[in-house]
Backbone as a chain_set.jsonl record, in Angstrom:
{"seq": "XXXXXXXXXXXXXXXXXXXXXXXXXXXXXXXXXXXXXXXXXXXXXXXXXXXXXXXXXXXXXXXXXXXXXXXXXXXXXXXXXXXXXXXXXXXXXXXXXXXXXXXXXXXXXXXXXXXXXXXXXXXXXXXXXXXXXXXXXXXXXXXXXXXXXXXXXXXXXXXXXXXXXXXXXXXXXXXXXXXXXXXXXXXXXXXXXXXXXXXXXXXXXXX", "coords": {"N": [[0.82, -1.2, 0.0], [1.82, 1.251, 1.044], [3.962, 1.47, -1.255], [2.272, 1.806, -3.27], [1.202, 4.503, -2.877], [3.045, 5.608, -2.938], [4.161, 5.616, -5.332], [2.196, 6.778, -6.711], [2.051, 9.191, -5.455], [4.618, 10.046, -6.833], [3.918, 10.624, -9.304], [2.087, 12.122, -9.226], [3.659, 14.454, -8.432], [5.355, 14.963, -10.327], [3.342, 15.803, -12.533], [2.381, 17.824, -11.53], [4.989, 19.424, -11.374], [5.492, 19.633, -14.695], [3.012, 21.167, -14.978], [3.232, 23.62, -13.754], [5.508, 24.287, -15.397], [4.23, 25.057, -17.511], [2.823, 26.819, -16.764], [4.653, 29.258, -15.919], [5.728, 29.127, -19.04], [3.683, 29.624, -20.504], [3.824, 32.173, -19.427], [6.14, 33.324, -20.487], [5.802, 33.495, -22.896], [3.827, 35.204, -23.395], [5.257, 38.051, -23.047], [6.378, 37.693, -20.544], [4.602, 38.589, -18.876], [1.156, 36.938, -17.059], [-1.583, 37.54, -17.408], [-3.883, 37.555, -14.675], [-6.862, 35.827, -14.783], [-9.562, 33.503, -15.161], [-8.461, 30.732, -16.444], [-5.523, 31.015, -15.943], [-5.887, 31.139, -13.174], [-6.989, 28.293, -12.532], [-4.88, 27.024, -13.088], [-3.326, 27.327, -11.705], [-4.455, 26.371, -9.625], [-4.779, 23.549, -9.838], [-2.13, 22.765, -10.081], [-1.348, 22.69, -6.979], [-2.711, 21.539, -6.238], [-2.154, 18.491, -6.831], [0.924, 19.136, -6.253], [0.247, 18.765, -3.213], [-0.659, 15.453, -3.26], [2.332, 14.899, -4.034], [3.758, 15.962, -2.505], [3.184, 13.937, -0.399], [3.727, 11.578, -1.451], [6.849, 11.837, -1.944], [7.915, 12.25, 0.852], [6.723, 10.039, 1.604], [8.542, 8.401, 0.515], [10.606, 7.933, 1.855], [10.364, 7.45, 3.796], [11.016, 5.301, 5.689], [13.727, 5.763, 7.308], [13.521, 8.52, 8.009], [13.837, 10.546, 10.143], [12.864, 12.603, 13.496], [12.949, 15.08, 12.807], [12.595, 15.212, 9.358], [9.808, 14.108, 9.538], [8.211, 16.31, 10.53], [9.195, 17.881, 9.258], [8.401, 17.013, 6.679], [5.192, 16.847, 7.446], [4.567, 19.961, 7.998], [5.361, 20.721, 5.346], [2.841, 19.62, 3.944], [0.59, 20.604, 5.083], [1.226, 23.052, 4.532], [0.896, 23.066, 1.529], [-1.507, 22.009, 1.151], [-2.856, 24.208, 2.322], [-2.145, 26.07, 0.562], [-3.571, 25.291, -1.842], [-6.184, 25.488, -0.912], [-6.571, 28.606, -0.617], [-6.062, 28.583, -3.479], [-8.026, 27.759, -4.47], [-10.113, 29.18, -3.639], [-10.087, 31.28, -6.162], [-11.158, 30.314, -8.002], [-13.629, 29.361, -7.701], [-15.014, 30.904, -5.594], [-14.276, 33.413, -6.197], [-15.385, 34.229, -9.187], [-18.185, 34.288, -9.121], [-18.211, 36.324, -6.965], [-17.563, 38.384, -8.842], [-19.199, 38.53, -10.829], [-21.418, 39.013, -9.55], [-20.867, 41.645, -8.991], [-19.534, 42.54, -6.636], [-17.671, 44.116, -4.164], [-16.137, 42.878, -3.054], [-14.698, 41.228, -4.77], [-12.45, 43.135, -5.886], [-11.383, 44.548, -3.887], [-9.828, 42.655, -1.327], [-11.158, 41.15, 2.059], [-9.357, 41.882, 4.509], [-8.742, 39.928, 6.604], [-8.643, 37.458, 4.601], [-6.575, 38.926, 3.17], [-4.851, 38.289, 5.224], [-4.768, 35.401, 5.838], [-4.071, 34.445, 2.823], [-1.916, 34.7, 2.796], [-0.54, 33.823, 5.452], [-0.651, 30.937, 4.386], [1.022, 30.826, 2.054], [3.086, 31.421, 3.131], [3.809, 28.922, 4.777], [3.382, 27.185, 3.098], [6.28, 27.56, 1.582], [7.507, 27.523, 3.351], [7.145, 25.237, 4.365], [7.912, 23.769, 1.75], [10.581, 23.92, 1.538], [11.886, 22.823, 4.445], [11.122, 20.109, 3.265], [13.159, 20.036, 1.333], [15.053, 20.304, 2.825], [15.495, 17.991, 4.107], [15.144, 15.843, 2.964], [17.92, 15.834, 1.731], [18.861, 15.289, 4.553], [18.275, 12.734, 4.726], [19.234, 10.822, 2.893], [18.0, 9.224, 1.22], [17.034, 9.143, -1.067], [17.999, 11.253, -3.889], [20.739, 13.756, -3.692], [21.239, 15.676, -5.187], [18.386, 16.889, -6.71], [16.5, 17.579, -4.424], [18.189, 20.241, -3.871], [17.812, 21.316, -5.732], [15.837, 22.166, -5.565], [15.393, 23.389, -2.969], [16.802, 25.375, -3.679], [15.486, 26.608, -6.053], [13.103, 27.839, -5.024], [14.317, 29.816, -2.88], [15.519, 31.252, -5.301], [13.36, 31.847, -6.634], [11.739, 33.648, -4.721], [12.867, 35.716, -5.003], [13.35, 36.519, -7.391], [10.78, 36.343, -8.516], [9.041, 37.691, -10.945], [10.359, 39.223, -11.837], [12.528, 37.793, -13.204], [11.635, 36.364, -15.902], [9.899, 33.002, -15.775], [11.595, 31.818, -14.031], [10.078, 30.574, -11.95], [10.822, 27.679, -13.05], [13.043, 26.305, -11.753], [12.616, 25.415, -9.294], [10.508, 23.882, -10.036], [11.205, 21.97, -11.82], [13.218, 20.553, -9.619], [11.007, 19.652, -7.55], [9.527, 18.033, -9.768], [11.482, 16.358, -10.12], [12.44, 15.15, -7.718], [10.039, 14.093, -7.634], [10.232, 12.04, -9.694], [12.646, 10.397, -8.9], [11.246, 9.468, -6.146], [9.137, 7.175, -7.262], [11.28, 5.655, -8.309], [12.631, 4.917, -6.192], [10.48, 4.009, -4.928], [10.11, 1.199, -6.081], [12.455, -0.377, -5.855], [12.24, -0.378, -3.192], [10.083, -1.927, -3.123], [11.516, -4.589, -4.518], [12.635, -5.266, -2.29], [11.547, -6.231, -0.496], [10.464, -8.037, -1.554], [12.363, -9.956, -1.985], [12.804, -10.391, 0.418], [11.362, -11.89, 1.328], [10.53, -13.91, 0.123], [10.915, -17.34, 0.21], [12.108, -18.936, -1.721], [14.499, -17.524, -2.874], [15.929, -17.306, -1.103], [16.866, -19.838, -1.461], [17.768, -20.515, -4.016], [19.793, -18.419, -3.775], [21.251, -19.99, -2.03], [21.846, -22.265, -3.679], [23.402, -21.065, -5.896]], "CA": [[0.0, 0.0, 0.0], [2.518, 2.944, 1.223], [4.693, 1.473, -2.375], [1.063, 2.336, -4.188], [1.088, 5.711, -2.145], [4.618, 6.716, -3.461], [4.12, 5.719, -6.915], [1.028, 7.798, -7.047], [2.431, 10.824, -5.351], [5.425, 10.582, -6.997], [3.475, 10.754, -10.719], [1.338, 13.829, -8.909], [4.833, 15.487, -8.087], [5.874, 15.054, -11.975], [2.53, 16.473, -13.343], [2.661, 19.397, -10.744], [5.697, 20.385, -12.032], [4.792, 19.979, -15.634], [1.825, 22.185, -15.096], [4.262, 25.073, -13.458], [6.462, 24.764, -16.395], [3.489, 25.125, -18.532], [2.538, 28.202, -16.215], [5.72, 29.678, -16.666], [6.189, 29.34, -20.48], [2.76, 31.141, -20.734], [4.314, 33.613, -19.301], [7.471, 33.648, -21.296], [4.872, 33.375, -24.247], [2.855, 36.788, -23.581], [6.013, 38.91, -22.752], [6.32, 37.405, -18.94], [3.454, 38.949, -17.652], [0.539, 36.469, -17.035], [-2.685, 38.504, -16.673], [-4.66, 36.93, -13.901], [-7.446, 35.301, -14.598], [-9.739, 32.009, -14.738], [-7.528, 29.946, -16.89], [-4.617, 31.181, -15.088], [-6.317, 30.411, -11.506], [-7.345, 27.262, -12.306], [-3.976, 26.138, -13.74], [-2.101, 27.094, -10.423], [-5.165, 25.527, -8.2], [-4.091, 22.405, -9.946], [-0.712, 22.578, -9.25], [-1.371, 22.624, -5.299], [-3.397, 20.006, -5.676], [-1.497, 17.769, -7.173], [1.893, 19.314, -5.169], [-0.303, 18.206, -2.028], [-0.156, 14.244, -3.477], [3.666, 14.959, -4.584], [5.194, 15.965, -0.913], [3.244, 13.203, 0.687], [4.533, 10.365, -2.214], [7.864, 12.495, -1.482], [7.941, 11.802, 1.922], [6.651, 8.059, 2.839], [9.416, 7.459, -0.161], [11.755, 8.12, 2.891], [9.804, 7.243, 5.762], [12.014, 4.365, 6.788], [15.1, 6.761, 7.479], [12.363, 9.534, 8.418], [13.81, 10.675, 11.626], [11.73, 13.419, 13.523], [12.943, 16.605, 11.359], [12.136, 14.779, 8.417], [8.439, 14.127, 9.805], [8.027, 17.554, 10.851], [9.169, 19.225, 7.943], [7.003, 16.497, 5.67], [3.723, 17.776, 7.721], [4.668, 21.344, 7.42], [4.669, 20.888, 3.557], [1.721, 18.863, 3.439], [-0.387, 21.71, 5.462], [1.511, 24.327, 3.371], [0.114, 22.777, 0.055], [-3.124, 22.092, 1.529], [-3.089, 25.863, 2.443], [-1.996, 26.926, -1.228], [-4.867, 24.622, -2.41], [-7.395, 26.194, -0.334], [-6.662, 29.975, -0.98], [-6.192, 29.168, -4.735], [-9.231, 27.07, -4.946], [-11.569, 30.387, -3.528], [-9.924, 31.929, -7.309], [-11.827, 29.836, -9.491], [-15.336, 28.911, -6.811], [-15.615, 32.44, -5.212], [-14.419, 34.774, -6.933], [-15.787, 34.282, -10.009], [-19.255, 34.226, -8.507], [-18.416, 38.021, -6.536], [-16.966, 39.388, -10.157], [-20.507, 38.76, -11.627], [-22.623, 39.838, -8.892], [-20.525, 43.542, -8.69], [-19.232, 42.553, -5.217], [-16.713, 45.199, -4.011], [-14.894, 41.961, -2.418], [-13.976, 40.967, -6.049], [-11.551, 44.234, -6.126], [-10.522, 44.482, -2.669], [-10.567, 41.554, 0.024], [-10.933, 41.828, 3.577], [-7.97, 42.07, 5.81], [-8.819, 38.644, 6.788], [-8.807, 37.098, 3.918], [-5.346, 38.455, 2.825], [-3.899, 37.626, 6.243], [-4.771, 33.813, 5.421], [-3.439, 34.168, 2.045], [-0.184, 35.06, 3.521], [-0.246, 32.619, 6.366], [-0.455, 29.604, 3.435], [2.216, 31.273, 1.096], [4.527, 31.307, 4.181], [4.065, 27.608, 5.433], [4.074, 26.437, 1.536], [7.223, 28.051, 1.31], [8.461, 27.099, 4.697], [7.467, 23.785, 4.329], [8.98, 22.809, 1.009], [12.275, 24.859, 1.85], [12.132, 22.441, 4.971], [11.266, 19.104, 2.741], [14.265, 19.824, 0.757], [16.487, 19.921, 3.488], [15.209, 16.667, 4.58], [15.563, 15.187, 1.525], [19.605, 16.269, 2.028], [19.56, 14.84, 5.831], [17.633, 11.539, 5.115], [19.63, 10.539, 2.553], [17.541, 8.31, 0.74], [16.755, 10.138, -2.685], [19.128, 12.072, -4.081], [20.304, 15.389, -2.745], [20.414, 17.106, -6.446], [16.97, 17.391, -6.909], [16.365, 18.901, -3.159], [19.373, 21.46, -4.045], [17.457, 22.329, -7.151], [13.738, 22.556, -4.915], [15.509, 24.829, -2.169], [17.412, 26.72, -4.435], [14.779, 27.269, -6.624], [12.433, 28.372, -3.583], [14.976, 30.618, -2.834], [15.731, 32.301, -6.208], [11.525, 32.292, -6.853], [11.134, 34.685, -3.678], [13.944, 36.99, -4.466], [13.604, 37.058, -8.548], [9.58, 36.2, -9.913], [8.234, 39.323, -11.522], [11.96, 39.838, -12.043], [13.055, 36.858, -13.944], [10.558, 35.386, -16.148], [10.517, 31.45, -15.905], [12.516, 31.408, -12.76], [10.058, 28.986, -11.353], [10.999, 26.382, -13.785], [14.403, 25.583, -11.122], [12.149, 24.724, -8.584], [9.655, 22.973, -10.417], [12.484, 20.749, -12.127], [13.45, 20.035, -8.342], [9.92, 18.827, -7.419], [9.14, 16.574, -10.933], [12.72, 14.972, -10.417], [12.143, 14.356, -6.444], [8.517, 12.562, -7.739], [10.554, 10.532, -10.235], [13.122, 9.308, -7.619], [10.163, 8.494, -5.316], [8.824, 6.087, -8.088], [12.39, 4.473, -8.544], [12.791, 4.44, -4.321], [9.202, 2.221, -4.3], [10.268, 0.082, -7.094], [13.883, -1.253, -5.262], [12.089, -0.877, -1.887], [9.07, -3.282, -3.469], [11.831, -5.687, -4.856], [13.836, -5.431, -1.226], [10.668, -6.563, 0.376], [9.879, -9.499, -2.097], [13.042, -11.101, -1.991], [13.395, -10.93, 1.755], [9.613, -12.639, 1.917], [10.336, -14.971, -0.82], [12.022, -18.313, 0.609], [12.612, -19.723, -3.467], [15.101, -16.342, -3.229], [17.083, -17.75, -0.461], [17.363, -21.064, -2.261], [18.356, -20.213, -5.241], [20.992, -17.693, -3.35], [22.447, -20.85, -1.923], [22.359, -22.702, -4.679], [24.3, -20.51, -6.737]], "C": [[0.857, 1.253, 0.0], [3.544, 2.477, -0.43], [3.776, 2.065, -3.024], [1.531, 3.885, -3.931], [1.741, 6.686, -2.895], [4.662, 6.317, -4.881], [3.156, 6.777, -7.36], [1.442, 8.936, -6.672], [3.452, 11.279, -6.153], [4.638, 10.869, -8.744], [2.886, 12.229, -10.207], [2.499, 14.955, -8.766], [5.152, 16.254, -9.563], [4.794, 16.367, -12.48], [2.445, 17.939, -12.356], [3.401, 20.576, -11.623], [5.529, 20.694, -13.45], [3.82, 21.212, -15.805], [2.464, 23.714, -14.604], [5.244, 25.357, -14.322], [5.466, 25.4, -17.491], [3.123, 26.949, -18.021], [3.822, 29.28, -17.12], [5.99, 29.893, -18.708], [5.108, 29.959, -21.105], [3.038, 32.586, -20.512], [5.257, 34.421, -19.856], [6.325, 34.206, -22.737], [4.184, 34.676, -24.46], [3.524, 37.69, -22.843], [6.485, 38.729, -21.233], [5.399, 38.152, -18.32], [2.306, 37.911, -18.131], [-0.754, 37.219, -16.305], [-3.692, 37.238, -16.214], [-6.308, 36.709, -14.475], [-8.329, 33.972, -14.796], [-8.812, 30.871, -15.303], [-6.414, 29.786, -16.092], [-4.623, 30.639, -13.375], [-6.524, 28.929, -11.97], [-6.326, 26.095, -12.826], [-3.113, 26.209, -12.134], [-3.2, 26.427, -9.237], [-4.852, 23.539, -8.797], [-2.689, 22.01, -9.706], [-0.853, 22.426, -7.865], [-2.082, 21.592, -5.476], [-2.654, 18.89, -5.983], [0.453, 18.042, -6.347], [1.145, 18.149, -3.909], [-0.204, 16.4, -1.912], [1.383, 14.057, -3.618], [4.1, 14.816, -3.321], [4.611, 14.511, -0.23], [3.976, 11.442, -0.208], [6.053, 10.749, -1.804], [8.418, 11.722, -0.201], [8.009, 10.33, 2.888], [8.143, 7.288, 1.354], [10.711, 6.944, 0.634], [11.561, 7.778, 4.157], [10.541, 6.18, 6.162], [13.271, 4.964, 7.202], [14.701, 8.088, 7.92], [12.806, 9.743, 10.135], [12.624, 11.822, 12.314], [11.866, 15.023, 12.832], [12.254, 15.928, 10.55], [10.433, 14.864, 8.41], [7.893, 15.496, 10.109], [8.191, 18.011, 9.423], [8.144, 17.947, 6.457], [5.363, 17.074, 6.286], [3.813, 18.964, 7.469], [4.506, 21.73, 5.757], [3.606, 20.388, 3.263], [0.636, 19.881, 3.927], [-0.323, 22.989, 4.617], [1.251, 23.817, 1.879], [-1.315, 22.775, 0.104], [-3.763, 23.317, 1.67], [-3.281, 26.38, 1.676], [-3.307, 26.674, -2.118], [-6.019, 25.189, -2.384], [-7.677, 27.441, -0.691], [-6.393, 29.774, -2.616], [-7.682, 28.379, -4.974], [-10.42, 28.371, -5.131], [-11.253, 31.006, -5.255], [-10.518, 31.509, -8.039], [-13.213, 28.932, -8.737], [-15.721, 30.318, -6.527], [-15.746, 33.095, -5.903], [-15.301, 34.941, -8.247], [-17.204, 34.818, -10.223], [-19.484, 36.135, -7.841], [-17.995, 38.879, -8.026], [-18.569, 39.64, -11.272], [-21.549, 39.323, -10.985], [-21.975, 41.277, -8.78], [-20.06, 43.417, -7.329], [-18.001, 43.178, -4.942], [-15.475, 43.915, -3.499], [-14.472, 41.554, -3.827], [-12.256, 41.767, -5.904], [-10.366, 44.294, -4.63], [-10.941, 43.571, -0.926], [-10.336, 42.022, 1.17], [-9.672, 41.503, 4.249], [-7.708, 40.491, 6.001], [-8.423, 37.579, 6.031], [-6.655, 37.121, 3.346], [-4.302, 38.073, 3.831], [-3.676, 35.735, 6.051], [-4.164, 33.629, 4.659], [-1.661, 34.288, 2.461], [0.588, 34.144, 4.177], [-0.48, 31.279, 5.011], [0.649, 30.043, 2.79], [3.216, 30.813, 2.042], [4.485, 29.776, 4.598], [3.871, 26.531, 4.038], [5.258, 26.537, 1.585], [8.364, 27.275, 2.302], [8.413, 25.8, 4.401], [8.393, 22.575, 2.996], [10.329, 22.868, 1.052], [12.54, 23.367, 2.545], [12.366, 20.71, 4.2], [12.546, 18.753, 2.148], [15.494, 19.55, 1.524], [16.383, 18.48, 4.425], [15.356, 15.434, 4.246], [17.379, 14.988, 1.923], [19.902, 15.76, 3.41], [19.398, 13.571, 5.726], [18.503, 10.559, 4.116], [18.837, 9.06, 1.291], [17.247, 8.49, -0.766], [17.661, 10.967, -2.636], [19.283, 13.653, -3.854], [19.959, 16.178, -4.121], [19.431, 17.55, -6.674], [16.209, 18.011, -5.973], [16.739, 20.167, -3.312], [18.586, 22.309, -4.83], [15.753, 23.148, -6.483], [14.502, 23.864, -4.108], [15.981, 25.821, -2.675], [16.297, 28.104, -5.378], [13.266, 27.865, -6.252], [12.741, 29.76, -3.854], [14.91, 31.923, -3.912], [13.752, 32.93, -6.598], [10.882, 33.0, -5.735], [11.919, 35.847, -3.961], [13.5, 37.233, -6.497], [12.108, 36.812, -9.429], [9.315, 37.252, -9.462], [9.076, 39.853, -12.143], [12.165, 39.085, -13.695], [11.96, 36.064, -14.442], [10.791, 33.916, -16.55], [11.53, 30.974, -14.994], [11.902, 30.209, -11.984], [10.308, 27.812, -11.482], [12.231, 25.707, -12.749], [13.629, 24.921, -10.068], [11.249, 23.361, -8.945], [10.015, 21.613, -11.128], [12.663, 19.804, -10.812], [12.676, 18.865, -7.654], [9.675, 17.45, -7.99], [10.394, 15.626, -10.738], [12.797, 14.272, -8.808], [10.783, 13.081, -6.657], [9.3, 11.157, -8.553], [11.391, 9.889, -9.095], [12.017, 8.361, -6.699], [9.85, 7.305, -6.089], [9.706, 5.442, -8.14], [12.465, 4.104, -7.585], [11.704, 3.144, -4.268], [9.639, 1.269, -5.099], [11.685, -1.232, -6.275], [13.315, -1.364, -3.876], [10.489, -2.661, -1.998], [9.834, -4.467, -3.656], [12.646, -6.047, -3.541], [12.75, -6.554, -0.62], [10.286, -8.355, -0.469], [11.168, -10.448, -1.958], [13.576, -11.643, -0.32], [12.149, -11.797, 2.414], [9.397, -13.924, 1.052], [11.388, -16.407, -0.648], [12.525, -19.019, -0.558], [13.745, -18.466, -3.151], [16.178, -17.1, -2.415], [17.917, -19.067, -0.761], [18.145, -21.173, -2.991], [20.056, -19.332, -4.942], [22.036, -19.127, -3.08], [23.038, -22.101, -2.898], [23.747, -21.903, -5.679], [25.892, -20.393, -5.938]], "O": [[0.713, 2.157, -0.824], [3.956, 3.555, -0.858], [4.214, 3.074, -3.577], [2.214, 4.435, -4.794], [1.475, 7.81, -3.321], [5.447, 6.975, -5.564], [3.38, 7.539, -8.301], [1.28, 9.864, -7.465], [3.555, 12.482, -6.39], [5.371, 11.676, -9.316], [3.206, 13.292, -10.739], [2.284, 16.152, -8.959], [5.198, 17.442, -9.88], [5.152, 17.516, -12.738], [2.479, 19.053, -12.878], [3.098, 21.641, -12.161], [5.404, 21.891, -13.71], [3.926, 22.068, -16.683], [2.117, 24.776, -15.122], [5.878, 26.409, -14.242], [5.917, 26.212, -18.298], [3.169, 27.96, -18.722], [3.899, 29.776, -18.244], [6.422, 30.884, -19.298], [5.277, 30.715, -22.062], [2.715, 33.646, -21.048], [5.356, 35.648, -19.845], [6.327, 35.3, -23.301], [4.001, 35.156, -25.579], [2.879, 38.289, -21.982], [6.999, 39.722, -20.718], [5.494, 38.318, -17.104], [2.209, 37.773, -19.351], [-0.926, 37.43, -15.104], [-4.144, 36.324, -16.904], [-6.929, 37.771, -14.528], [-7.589, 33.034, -14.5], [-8.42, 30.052, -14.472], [-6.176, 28.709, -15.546], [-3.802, 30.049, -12.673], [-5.707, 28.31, -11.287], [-6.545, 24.894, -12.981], [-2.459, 25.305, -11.615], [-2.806, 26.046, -8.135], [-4.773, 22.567, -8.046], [-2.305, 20.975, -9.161], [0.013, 21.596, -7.588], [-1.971, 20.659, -4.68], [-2.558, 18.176, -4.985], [1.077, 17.049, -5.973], [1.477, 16.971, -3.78], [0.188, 15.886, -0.864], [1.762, 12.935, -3.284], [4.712, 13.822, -2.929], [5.419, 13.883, 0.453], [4.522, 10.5, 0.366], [6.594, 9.805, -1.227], [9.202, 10.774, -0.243], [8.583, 9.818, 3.848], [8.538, 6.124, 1.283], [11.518, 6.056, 0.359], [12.231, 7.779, 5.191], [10.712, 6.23, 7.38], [13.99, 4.022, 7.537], [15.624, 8.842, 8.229], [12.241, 9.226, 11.098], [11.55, 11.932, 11.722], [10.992, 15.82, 12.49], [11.065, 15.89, 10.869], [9.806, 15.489, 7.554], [6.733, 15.578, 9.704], [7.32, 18.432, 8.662], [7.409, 18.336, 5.549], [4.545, 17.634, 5.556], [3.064, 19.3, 6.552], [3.86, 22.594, 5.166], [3.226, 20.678, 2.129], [-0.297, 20.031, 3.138], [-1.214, 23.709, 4.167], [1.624, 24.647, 1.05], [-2.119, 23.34, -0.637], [-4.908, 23.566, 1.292], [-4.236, 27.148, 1.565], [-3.909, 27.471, -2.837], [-6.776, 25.419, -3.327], [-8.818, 27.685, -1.083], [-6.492, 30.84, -3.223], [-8.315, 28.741, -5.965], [-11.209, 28.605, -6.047], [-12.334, 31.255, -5.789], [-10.646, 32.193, -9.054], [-13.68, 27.933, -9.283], [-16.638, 30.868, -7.136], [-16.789, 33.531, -6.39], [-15.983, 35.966, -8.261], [-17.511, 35.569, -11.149], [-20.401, 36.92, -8.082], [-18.225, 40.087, -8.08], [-18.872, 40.514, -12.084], [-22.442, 39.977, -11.524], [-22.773, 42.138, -8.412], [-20.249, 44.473, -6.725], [-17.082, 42.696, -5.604], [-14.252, 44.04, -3.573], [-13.251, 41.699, -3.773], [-11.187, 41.16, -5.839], [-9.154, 44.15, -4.469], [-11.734, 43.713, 0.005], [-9.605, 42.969, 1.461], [-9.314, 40.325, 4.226], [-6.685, 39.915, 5.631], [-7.842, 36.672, 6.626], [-5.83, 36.218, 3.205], [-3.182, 37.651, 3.544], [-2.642, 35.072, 6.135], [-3.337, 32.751, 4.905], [-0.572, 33.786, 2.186], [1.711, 33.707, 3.927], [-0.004, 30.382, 5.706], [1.572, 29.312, 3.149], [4.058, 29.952, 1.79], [5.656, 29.443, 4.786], [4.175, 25.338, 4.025], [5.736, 25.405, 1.661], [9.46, 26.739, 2.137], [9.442, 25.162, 4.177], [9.004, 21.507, 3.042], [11.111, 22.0, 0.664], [13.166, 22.551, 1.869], [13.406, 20.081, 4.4], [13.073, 17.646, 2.257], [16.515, 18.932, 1.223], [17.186, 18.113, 5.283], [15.585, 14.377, 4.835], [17.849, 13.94, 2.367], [21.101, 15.705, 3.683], [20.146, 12.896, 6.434], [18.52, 9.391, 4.505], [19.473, 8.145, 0.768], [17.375, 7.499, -1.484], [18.149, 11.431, -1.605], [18.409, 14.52, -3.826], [19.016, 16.94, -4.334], [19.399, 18.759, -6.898], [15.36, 18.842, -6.295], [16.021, 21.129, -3.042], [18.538, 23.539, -4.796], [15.012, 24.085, -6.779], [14.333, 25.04, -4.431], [15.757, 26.983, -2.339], [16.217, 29.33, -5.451], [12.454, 28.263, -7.087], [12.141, 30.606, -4.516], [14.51, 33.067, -3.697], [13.236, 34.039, -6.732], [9.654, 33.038, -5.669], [11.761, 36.887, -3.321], [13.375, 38.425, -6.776], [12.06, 36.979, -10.648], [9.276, 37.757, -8.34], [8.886, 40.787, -12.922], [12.031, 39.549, -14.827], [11.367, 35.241, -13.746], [11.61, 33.567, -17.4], [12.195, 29.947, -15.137], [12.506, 29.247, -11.509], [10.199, 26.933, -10.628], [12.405, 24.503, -12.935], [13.959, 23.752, -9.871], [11.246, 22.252, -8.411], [9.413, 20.541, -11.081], [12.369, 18.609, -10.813], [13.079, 17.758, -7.297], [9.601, 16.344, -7.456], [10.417, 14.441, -11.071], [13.139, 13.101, -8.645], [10.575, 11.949, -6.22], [9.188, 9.95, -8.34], [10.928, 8.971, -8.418], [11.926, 7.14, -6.566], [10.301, 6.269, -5.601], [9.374, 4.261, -8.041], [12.42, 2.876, -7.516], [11.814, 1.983, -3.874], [9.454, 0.172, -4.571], [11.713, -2.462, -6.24], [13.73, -2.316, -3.215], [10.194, -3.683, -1.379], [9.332, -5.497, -3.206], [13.335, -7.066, -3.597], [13.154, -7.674, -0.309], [9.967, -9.431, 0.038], [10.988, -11.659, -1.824], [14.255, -12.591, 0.076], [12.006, -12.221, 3.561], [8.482, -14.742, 1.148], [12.447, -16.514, -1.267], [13.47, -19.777, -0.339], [14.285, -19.288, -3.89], [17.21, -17.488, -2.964], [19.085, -19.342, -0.486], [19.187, -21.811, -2.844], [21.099, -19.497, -5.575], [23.122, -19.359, -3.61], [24.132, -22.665, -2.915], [24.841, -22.392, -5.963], [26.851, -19.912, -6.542]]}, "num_chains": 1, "name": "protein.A"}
């Protein structure tokens, strides 16, 4: 079951990033600015959703070496996607709905509203920062593709709006942590069959 888990998250990790490269090269495509709206929302509320399957395939790909950082900073990303999910989901259910009735909240939200959005941005952020360096302590998947998630964290807080297509370093990071996961279940599926399979030990001493 947790091999199912991590094959499936790690395919949701892949298409995540896919879909943020796709973001991105829209944006390269219409001069780097991407004017907001439904298409646009409903391409980055799929990305969080599918992120949200990615960190947790991510994660149980490592859970046997999963000390308690590791577990910590895997819940912290899994609430901080769930977060991202939630505040981009209202972009393409709510809003759409206040933009046709004339609702002044269309234009400008309440206080409330962007304090939440804030609080998810920051514990997305925090939490994949933290995944990556977990990735790099746990040793189980390879660190390059962490290097490339925190880095490209990093450079995607200090250079989008700047640099168009900067998210593509992170989003590389992500799709190549989902494929590892998929190769991790595959050698941890065949670890498990040959240490459950007594023809395996036979054959060992035969040979």
């Amino acid at each position: 079951m947790s091999s199912t888990l991590v094959r499936v998250g790690g395919v949701a990790a892949v298409i995540a990033s896919l879909l943020i490269v796709v973001q991105q090269a829209w944006g390269l495509a219409s001069g780097g600015v991407v004017e907001e709206g439904f298409g646009e929302s409903a391409l980055h509320t799929a990305q969080m959703l599918f992120m949200v399957f990615g960190v947790i395939g991510i994660a149980l790909a490592q859970q046997r070496r999963a000390g308690v950082f590791a577990q910590i900073a895997a819940l912290v990303a899994v609430l901080g996607c769930i977060a991202m999910y939630g505040a981009a989901l209202t972009e393409v259910t709510i809003l759409p709905s206040l933009v046709e009735t004339g609702s002044p909240l269309a234009k400008v939200a309440p206080p409330a509203l962007d304090i939440a959005a804030l609080s998810s941005f920051i514990a997305w952020v925090t939490g994949l920062l933290l995944l990556a360096a977990a990735v790099v302590v746990t040793k189980v998947l390879p660190r390059t593709p962490a290097v490339l998630l925190g880095a490209g964290m990093v450079l995607g807080l200090a250079l989008n709006g700047v640099v168009p297509g900067v998210l593509i370093v992170y989003a590389i990071g992500f799709g190549w942590l989902g494929v590892t996961a998929v190769s991790q279940a595959g050698h941890d599926a065949d670890d498990v069959t040959a240490s459950t399979d007594p023809m395996s030990g036979q054959e060992h001493a035969i040979r």
